[in-house]
C-alpha positions in Angstrom: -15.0 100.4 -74.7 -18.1 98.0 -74.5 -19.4 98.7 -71.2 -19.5 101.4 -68.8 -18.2 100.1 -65.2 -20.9 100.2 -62.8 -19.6 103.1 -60.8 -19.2 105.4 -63.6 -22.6 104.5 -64.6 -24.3 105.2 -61.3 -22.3 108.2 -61.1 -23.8 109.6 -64.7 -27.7 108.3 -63.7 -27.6 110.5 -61.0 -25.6 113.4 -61.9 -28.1 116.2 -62.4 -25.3 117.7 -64.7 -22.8 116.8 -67.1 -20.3 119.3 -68.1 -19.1 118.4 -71.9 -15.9 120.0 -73.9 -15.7 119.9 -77.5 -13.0 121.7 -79.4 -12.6 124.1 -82.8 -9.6 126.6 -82.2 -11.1 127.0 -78.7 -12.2 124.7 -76.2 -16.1 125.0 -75.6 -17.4 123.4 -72.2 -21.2 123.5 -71.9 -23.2 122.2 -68.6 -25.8 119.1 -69.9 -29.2 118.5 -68.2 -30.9 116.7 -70.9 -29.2 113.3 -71.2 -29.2 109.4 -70.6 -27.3 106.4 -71.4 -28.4 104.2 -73.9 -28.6 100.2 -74.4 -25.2 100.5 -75.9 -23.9 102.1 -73.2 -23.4 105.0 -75.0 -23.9 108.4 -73.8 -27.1 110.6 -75.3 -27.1 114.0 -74.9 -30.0 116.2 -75.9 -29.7 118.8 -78.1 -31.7 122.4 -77.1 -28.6 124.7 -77.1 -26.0 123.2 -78.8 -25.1 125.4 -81.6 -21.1 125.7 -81.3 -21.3 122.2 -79.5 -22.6 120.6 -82.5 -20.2 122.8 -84.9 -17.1 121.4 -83.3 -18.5 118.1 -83.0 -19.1 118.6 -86.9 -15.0 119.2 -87.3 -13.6 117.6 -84.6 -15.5 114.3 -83.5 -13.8 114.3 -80.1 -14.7 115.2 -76.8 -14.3 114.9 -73.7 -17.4 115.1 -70.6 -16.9 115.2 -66.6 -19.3 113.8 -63.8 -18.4 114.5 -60.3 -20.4 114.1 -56.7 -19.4 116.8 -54.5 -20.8 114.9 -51.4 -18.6 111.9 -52.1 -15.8 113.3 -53.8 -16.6 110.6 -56.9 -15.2 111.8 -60.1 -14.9 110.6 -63.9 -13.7 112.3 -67.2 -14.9 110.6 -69.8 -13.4 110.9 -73.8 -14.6 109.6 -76.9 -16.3 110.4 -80.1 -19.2 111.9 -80.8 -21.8 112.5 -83.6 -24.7 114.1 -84.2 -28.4 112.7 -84.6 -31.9 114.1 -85.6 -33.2 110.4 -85.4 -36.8 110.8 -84.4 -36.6 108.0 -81.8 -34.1 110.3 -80.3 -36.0 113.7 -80.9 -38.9 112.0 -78.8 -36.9 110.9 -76.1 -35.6 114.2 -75.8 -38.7 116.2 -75.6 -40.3 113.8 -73.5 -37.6 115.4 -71.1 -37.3 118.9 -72.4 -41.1 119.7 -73.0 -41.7 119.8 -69.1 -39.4 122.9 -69.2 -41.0 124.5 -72.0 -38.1 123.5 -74.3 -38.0 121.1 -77.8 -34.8 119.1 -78.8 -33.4 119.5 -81.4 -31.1 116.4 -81.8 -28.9 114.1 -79.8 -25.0 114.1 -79.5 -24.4 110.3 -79.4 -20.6 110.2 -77.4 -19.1 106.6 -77.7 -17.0 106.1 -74.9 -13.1 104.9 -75.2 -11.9 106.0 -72.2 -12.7 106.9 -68.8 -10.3 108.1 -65.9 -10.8 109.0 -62.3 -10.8 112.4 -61.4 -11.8 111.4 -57.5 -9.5 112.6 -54.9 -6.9 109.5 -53.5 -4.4 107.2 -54.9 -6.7 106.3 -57.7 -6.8 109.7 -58.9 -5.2 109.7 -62.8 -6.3 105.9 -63.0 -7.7 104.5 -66.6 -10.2 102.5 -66.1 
């Protein structure tokens, strides 16, 4: 997928949270707080606590994130792949983030995006984008 609709990108700009699953011989789902989207329209998510994210994303590349607005009932699960990063571009953007909470990053999970489907309540509900 090239671009992110504009919908699903609004939606993921101002989503406080993203919740992201990753998989090993268990699901793992972990709540986001640190993250952006890039020029690429990929997603970035900062790294502070991501110890058995980043191990599954180390054996199993894919994964899966959902964004959701409880006030209007918008909803998107995202897949795709992801890797890990310690670029320092990255690391900087990060911090600039996490440092006002006292935190440091330790890397970025870059997720490119192949599919996206709506999760919002209707007849659109199931839909691929």
């Amino acid at each position: 997928m090239n671009k992110l609709d504009d919908n699903v990108k609004s939606l993921l700009n101002n989503s406080k949270v993203w919740h992201i699953a990753t998989m090993d011989d268990m699901p793992n789902v972990v709540p986001v707080l640190f993250k952006t989207i890039d020029e690429n329209d990929n997603l970035v998510l900062f790294d502070v606590f991501m110890n058995k994210t980043e191990k599954n994303i180390k054996k199993n590349s894919k994964i899966a994130l959902t964004v959701y607005d409880m006030e209007t009932l918008k909803g998107y699960q995202l897949k795709g792949s992801a890797q890990c990063s310690t670029e320092q571009a990255l690391l900087d953007g990060g911090n600039s983030v996490t440092k006002n909470f006292g935190l440091e990053t330790k890397g970025a999970v870059i997720v490119k995006v192949n599919q996206i489907i709506v999760t919002s309540p209707g007849p659109d509900n199931g839909k691929i984008l």
